[in-house]
C-alpha positions in Angstrom: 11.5 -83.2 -90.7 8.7 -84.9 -92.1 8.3 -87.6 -93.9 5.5 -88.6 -97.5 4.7 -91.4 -99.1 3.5 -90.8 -102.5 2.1 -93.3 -105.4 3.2 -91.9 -108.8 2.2 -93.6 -111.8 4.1 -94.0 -115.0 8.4 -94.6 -114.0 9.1 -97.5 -116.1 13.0 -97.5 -115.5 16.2 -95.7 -113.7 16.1 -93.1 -115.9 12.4 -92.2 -114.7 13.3 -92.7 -111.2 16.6 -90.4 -111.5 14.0 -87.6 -113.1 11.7 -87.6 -110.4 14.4 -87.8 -107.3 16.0 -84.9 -108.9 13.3 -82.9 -109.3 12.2 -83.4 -106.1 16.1 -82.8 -104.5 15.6 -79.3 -106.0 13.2 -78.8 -103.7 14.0 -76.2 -100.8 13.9 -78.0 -98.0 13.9 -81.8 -99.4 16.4 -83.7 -97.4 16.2 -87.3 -99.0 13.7 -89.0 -101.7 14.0 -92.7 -101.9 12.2 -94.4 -105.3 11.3 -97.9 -106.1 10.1 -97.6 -109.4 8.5 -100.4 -109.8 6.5 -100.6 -107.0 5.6 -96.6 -107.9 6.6 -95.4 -104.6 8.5 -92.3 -104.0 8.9 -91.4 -99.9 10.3 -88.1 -99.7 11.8 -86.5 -96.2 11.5 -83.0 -95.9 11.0 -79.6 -93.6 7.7 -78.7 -93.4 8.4 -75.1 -92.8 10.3 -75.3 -96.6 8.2 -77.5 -98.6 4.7 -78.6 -98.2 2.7 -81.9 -100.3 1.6 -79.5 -103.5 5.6 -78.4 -104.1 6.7 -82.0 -104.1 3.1 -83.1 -106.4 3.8 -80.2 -108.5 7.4 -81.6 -108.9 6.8 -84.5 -109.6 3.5 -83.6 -112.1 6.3 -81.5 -113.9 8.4 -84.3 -115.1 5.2 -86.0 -117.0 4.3 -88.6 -114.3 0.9 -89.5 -112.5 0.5 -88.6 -108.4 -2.2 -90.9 -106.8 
């Protein structure tokens, strides 16, 4: 397992956060996502075999929200 830290820009409240950590969960291969909204941090563990950085941007990107 690996581990990312990503910045993403534009969660403003739980229901943001809840968006994003489920999006990424549906991810093949995501094991956990932990999300502190207001600090725009999302750190996501997952198998790099399953998943790779552009699955979980593109996740991300697909709910409407920023990836730095």
């Amino acid at each position: 397992m690996e581990k990312m830290a990503l910045k993403v820009a534009g969660m403003t409240c739980g229901h943001c956060e809840e968006a994003v950590k489920n999006a990424l969960m549906s991810i093949d291969g995501v094991a956990s996502v932990s999300i502190a909204f207001l600090e725009e941090q999302v750190e996501v563990e997952y198998d790099p075999e399953k998943a790779n950085r552009n699955h979980l941007i593109n996740a991300i990107k697909d709910q409407g929200y920023g990836v730095a």
